[in-house]
SELUMKOL-629009 format. One record per residue (C-alpha): residue number from 0; residue in one letter; x, y, z. Coordinates in steps of 0.02 Angstrom, whole numbers. Each point is the difference from the previous one (the first is absolute). Layout:
! SELUMKOL-629009
(r NUM 'A' (X Y Z))
...
This chain:
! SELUMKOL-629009
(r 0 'X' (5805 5631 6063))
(r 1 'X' (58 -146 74))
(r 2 'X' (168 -59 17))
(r 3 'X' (81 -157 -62))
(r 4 'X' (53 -47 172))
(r 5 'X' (-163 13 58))
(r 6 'X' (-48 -103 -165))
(r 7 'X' (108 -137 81))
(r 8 'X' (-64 2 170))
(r 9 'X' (-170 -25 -44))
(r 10 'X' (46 -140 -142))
(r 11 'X' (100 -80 143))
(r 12 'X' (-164 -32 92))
(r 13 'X' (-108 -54 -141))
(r 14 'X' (-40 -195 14))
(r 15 'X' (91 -92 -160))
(r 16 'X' (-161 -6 -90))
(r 17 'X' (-25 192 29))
(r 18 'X' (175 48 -61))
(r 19 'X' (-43 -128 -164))
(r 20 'X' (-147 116 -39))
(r 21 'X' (110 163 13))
(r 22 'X' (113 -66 -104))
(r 23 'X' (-124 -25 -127))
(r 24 'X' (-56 148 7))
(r 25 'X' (155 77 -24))
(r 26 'X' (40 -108 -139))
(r 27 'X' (-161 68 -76))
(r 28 'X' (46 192 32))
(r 29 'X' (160 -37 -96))
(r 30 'X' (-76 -67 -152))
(r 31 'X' (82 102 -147))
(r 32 'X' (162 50 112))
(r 33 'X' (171 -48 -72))
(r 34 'X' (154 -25 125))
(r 35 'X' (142 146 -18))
(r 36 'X' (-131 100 -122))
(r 37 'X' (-90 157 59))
(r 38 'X' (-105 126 -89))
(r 39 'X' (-37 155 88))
(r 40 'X' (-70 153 -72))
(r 41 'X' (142 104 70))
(r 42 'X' (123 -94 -92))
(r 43 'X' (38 17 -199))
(r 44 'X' (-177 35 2))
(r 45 'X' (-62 -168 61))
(r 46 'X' (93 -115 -99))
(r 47 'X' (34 -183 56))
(r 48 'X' (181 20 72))
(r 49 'X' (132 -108 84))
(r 50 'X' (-23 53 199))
(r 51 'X' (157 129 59))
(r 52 'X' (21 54 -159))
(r 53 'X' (-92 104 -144))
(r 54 'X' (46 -113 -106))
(r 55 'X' (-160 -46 -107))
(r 56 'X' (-37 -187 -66))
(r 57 'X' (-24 56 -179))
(r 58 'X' (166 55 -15))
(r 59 'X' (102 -132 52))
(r 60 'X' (-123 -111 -105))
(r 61 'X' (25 128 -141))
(r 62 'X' (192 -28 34))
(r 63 'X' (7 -176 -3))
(r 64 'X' (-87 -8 -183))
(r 65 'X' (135 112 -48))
(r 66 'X' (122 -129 51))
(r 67 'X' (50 50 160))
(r 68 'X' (53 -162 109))
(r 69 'X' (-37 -12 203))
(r 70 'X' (173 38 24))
(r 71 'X' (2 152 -121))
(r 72 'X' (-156 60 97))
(r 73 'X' (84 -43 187))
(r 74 'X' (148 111 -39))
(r 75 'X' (-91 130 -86))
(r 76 'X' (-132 42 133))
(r 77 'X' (128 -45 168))
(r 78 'X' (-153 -3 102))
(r 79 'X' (-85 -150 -58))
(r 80 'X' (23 -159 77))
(r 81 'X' (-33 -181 -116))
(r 82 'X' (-150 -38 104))
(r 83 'X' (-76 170 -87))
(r 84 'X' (38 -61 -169))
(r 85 'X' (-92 -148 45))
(r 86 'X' (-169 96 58))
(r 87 'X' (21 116 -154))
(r 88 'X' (-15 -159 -109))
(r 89 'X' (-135 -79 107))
(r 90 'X' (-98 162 -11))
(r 91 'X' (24 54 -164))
(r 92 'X' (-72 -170 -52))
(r 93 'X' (-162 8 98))
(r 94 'X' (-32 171 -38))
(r 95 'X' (81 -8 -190))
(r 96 'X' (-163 126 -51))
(r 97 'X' (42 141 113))
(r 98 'X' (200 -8 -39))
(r 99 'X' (-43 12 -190))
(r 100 'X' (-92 158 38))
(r 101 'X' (111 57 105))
(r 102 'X' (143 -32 -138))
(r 103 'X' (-118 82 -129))
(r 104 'X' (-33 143 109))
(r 105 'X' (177 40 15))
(r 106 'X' (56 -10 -169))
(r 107 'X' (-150 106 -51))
(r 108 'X' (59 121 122))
């Protein structure tokens, strides 16, 4: 695999319009990704969650329709940050299907 400095080098030595088509298709590669949200079958069994943590999206979406302000959810979980409450919202709202299964899911469970 290569490695992200290497990445760099060889970026640094594209012409502008080169480095302008990488970036595009990068962009396009990324379609679908959400900042600070991961989902990776080793964690909580896939489910979208905030990045460092195993904290899933649905829950803190769950939370927050229980009443649950920012600042309830900040102290309660220590290691989110504000900018995560921010993707959680962003994500949750683009992908509102798959966090209503996943809410459904766990309160069948």
């Amino acid at each position: 695999m290569i490695s992200l400095t290497e990445v760099q080098a060889a970026i640094a030595q594209l012409s502008p319009s080169e480095k302008a088509l990488v970036l595009q298709w990068v962009a396009k590669d990324l379609q679908g990704a959400s900042a600070g949200i991961e989902s990776r079958a080793d964690v909580n069994g896939g489910e979208a969650c905030i990045v460092r943590t195993r904290i899933p999206v649905w829950l803190l979406v769950q939370l927050r329709r229980a009443g649950a302000s920012e600042a309830d959810l900040l102290r309660d979980y220590p290691s989110l940050r504000a900018e995560d409450l921010t993707n959680t919202w962003a994500f949750a709202q683009a992908h509102a299907a798959q966090i209503e299964s996943d809410i459904a899911a766990n309160e069948a469970a």
